[in-house]
C-alpha positions as CSV (number, residue, x, y, z in Angstrom):
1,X,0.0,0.0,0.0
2,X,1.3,3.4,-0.8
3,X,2.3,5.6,2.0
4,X,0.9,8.4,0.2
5,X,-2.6,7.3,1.0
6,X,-5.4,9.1,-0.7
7,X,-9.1,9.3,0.1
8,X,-10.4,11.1,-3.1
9,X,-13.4,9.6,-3.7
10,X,-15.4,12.9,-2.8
11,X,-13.6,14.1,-5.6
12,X,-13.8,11.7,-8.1
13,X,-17.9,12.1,-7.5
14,X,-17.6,15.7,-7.8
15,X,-15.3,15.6,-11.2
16,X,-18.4,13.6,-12.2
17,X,-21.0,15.3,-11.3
18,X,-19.5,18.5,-13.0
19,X,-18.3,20.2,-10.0
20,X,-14.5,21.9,-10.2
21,X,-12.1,21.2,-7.8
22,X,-11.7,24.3,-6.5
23,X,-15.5,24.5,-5.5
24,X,-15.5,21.5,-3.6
25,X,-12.0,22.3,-1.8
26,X,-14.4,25.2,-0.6
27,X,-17.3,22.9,0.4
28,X,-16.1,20.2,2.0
29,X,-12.8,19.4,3.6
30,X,-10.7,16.1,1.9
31,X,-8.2,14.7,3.8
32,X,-4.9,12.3,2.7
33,X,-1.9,11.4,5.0
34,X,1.6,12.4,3.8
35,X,4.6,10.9,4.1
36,X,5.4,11.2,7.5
37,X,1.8,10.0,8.4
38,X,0.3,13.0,9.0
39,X,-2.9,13.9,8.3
40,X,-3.9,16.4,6.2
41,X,-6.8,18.5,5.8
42,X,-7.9,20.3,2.5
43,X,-10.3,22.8,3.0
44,X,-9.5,25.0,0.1
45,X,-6.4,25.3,-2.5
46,X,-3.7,26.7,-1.3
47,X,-2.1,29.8,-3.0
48,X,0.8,30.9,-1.4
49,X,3.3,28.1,-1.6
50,X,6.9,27.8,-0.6
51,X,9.0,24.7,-1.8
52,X,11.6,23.6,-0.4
53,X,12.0,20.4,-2.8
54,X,13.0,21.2,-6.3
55,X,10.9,18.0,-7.5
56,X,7.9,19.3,-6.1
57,X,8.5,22.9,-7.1
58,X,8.7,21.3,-10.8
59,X,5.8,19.5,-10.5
60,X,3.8,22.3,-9.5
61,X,5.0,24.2,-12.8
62,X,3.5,21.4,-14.3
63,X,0.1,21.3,-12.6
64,X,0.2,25.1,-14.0
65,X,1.4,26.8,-11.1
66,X,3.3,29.9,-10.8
67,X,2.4,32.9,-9.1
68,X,1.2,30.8,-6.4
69,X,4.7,29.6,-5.9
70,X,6.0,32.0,-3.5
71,X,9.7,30.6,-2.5
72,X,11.7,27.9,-3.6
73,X,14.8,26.4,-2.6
74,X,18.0,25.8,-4.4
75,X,18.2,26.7,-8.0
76,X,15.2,26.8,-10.0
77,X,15.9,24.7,-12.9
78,X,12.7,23.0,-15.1
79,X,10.8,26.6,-14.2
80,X,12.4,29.5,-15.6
81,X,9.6,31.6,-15.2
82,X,10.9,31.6,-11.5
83,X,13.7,32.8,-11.4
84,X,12.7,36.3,-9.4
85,X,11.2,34.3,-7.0
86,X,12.5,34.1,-3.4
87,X,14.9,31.3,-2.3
88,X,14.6,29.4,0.8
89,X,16.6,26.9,3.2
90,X,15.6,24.7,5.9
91,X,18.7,26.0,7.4
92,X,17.3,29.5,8.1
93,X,15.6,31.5,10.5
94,X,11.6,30.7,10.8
95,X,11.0,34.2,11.0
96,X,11.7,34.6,7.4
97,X,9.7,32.1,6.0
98,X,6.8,33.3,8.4
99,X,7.2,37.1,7.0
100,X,6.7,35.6,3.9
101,X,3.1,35.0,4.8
102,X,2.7,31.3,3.1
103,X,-0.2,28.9,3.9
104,X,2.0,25.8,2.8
105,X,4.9,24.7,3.1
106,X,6.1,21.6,1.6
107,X,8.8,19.4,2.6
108,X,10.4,16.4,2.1
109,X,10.9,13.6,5.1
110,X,14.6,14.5,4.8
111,X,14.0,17.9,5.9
112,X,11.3,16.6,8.6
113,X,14.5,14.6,10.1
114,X,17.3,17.8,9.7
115,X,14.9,20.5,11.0
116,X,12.1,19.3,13.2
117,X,12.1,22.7,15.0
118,X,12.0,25.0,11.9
119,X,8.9,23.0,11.0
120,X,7.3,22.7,14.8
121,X,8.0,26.6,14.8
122,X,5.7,27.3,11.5
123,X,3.2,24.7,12.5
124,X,3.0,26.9,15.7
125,X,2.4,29.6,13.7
126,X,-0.5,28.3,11.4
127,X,1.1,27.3,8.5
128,X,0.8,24.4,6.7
129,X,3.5,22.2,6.5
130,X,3.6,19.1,4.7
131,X,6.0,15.9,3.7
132,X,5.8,14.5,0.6
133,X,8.2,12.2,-1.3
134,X,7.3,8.8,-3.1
135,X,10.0,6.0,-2.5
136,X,9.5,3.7,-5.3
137,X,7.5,4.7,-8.7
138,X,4.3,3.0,-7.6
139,X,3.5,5.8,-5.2
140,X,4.8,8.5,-8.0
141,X,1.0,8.5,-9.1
142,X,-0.5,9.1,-5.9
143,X,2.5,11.7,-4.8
144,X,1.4,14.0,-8.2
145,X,-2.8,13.5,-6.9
146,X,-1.5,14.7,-3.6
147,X,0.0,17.8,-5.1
148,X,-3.1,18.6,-7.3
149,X,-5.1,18.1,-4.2
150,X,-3.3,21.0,-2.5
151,X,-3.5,23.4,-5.1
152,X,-7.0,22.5,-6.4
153,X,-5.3,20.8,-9.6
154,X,-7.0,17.8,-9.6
155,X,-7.7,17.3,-13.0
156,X,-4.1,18.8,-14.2
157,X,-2.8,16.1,-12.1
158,X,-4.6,13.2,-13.9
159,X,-3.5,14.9,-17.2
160,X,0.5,14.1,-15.9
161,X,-0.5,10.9,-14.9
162,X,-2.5,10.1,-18.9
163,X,0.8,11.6,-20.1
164,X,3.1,9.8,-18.7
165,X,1.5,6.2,-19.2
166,X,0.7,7.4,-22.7
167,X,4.4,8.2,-23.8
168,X,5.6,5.3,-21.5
169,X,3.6,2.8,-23.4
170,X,4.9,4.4,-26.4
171,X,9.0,3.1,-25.3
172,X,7.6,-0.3,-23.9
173,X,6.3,-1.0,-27.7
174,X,9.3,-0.4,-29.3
175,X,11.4,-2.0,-26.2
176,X,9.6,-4.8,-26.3
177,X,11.0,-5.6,-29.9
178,X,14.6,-6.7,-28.1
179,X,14.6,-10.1,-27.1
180,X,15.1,-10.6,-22.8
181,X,18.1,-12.8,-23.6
182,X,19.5,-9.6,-25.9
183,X,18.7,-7.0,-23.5
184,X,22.1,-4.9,-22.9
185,X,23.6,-5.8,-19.3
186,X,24.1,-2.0,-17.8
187,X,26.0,-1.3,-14.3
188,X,24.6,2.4,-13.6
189,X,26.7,4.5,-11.1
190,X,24.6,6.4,-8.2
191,X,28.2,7.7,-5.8
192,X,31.8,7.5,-7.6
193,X,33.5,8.1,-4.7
194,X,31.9,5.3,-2.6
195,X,31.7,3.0,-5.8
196,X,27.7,3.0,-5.2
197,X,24.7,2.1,-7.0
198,X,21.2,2.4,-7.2
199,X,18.8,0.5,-4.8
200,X,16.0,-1.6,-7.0
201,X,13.4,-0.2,-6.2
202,X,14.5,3.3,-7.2
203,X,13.6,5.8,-10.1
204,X,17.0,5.1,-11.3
205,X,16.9,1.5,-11.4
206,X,13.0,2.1,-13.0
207,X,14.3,3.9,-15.9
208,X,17.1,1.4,-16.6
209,X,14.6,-1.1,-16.8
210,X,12.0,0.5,-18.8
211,X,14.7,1.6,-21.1
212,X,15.4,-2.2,-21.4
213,X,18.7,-2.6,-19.7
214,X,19.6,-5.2,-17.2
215,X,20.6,-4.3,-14.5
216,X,24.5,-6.5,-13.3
217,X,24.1,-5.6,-9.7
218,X,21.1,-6.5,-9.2
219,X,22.8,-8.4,-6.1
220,X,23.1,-4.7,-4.7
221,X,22.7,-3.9,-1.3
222,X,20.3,-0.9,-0.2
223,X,21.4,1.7,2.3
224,X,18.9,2.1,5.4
225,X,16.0,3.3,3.4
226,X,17.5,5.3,0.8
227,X,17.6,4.9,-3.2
228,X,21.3,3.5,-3.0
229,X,23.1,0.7,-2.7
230,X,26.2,-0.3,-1.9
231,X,28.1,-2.5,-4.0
232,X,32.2,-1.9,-4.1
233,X,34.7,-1.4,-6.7
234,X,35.6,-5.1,-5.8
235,X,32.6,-6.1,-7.1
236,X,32.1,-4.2,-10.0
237,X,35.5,-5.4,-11.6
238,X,34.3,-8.6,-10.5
239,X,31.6,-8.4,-13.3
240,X,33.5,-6.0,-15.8
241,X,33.4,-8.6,-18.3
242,X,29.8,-8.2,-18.6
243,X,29.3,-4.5,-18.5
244,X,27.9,-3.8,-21.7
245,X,27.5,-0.1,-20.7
246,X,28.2,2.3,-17.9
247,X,26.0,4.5,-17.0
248,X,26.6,7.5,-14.3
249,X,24.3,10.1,-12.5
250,X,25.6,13.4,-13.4
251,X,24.9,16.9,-10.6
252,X,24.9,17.1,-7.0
253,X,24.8,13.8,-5.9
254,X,27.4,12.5,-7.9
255,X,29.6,15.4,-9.5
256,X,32.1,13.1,-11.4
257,X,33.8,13.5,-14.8
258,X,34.4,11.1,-17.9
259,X,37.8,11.4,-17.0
260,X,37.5,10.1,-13.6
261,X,35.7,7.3,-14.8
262,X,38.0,6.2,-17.4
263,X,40.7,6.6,-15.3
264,X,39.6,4.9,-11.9
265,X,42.7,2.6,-11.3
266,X,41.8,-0.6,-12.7
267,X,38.6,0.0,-14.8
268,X,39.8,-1.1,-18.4
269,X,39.0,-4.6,-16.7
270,X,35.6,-3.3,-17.4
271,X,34.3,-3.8,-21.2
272,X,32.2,-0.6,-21.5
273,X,35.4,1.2,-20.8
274,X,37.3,-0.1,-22.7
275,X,34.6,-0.1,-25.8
276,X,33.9,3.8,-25.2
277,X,30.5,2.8,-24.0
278,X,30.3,5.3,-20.9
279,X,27.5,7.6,-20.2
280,X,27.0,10.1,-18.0
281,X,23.1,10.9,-17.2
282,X,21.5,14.0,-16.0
283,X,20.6,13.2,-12.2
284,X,17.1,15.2,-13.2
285,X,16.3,13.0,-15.4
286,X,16.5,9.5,-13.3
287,X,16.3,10.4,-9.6
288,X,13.6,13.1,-9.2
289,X,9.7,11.7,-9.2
290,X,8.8,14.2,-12.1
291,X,7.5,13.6,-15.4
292,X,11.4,13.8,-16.6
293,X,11.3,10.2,-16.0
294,X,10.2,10.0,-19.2
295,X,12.8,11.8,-20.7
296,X,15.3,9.7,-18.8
297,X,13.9,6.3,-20.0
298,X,14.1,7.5,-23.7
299,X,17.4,9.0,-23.3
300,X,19.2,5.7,-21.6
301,X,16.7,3.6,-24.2
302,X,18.6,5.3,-27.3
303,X,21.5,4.5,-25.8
304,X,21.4,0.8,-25.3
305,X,19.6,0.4,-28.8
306,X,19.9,3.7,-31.1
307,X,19.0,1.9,-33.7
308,X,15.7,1.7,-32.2
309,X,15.3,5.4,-31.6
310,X,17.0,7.1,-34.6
311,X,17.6,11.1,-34.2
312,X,16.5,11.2,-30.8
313,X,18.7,14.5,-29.1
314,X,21.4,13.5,-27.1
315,X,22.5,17.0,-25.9
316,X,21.6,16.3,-22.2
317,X,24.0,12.6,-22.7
318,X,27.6,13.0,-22.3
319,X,29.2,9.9,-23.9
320,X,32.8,9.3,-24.2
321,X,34.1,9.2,-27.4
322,X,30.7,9.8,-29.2
C-alpha cells in the first residue's frame, strides 16, 4: 500500500458530477496522509506556496502553477519563469519564511529529520507544513494526486498521470521488440566516490529497466532506506566482463567526470570502458519523481539500442568518445 494514501473519492464524484475542484475544496474538507503519516486536511487550495524540494516545485509548474509559488529552494531549474522568486533553506531562520506569509509549506521527510524545530515553529504559527516524497514509482502517481489536491489541480494532475503512461507505453512498444536474452547488461553509477549504485526499487533503477537494460548488480545492497546501494569497486570489476555499458548520475549527488571514470585505477578490466561505452546521465532526469522520467527512459533507451530510436537528441548525454 502506498504511503501516500489518498481518500479522493469525494472528488472523483464531484469531477463527475460536473463540479471543479476548487468549489468543492471550498465545500467540503478532503483529507490524505503524507509521508510522514500526517494527516492532512484540505479545506481549500492553497495559493501561497513555498517549496523547499526542487521535485515538487517542478511538479507544480507542471500542474500550472506559478504565481502561487512564492519561494523555492536551491536553483530553479525546469521553471524558468521563476527565477525572481525568493529562495529558501531549511537551514534558516523561521522568522523569514513566516514574513513571507505562506499557507504551505512543503517538505520532504529529509527535511522533517534535519529540521524538526524549523517545521514545529511554522506549525506553531499556522502554517501548513507538509511531507511528501514517493520512495518507489508506484507511489509517483498518488505523490502528483496529492499535489493537485493541494492546489486545487486535480484534473491537471490526472493529465501528468494520462501523459506519462501514454508516452511510456509508447517506449515499452518499441522496447519490447529486443529479445530478454539480448537485453544490454548495464551497471549504472549512483556515488563514484563510494563505488555505489542504485537501490532496486529506485527511479534510477526504474528507468534502466524501462529503457530495457539489465541491471548487473542487481545483487546490490540498499542503504537504510534510501535509493542507494552499496556495492564496491571489488565487485564491480568482478563483473567487468559483462558491463555492456556504464551508465553514471551526473549533478549534486554525484559530480564526477568522464575522466574520472576512465581513469579509476583498474577499470579497463571493465568492457564498456574499454569499448567507449560510458555515459554520464542528468541526475534530473532519473532520480527526481517528475515527469522527466520520461525523458530519462528514452534517453538511456537510445543508448542501449539507437537503432531503435534514430535522431532522438542526445545534448543532455555526455558519452565518451561519441
Amino acid at each position: 500500500m502506498s504511503t501516500i494514501t489518498m481518500r479522493m473519492l469525494l472528488f472523483v464524484f464531484a469531477l463527475l458530477a460536473g463540479l471543479s475542484p476548487h468549489a468543492l475544496a471550498g465545500a467540503v474538507p478532503a483529507t490524505f496522509q503524507d509521508s510522514e503519516g500526517k494527516t492532512v486536511i484540505v479545506a481549500r487550495p492553497y495559493t501561497r506556496i513555498i517549496s523547499l524540494y526542487a521535485a515538487h516545485t517542478e511538479n507544480l509548474v507542471s500542474l500550472g502553477l506559478g504565481a502561487e509559488i512564492i519561494g523555492i529552494e536551491g536553483g530553479n531549474e525546469g521553471a524558468a519563469h521563476l527565477k525572481d522568486t525568493k529562495h529558501f533553506s531549511y537551514r534558516e531562520d523561521p522568522e523569514k519564511f513566516i514574513a513571507a506569509r505562506p499557507d504551505l509549506v512543503l517538505v520532504r521527510p529529509m527535511i522533517e529529520r534535519s529540521a524538526p524545530q524549523l517545521l514545529a515553529t511554522l506549525r506553531q504559527a499556522g502554517i501548513t507544513v507538509v511531507s511528501l516524497q514517493p520512495k518507489t514509482v508506484e507511489e509517483i502517481f498518488d505523490y502528483w494526486r496529492a499535489l493537485g489536491l493541494l492546489t486545487g489541480r486535480t484534473r491537471q494532475a490526472e493529465e501528468m498521470i494520462s501523459t506519462f503512461q501514454t508516452e511510456l507505453a509508447a517506449i515499452r512498444k518499441i522496447i519490447a521488440k529486443v529479445q530478454e536474452t539480448a537485453r544490454v547488461k548495464v551497471y549504472f553509477e549512483a556515488i563514484h566516490t563510494k563505488m555505489k549504485t542504485f537501490a532496486r526499487e529506485s527511479i534510477a533503477m526504474y528507468v534502466l529497466e524501462q529503457a530495457g537494460g539489465a541491471n548487473v548488480a542487481a545483487d546490490a545492497s540498499q542503504v537504510r532506506e534510501t535509493n542507494i546501494a552499496a556495492y564496491g569497486k571489488e565487485r564491480i570489476l568482478a563483473k567487468g566482463a559483462e558491463i555492456e555499458v556504464f551508465l553514471a548520475q551526473q549533478g549534486r549527488m554525484n559530480p564526477v567526470t568522464m575522466e574520472t571514470i576512465m581513469q579509476e585505477p583498474g577499470f579497463q578490466a571493465i568492457k564498456a570502458v574499454r569499448s567507449n561505452r560510458v555515459f554520464l546521465i542528468d541526475e534530473r532526469l532519473v532520480s527526481r519523481p517528475t515527469l522527466r522520467i520520461i525523458e530519462g527512459i528514452r534517453t538511456i533507451a537510445a543508448l542501449l539500442y539507437p537503432e531503435l530510436f534514430p535522431g532522438l537528441n542526445r545534448k543532455k548525454v555526455t558519452a565518451n568518445g561519441r
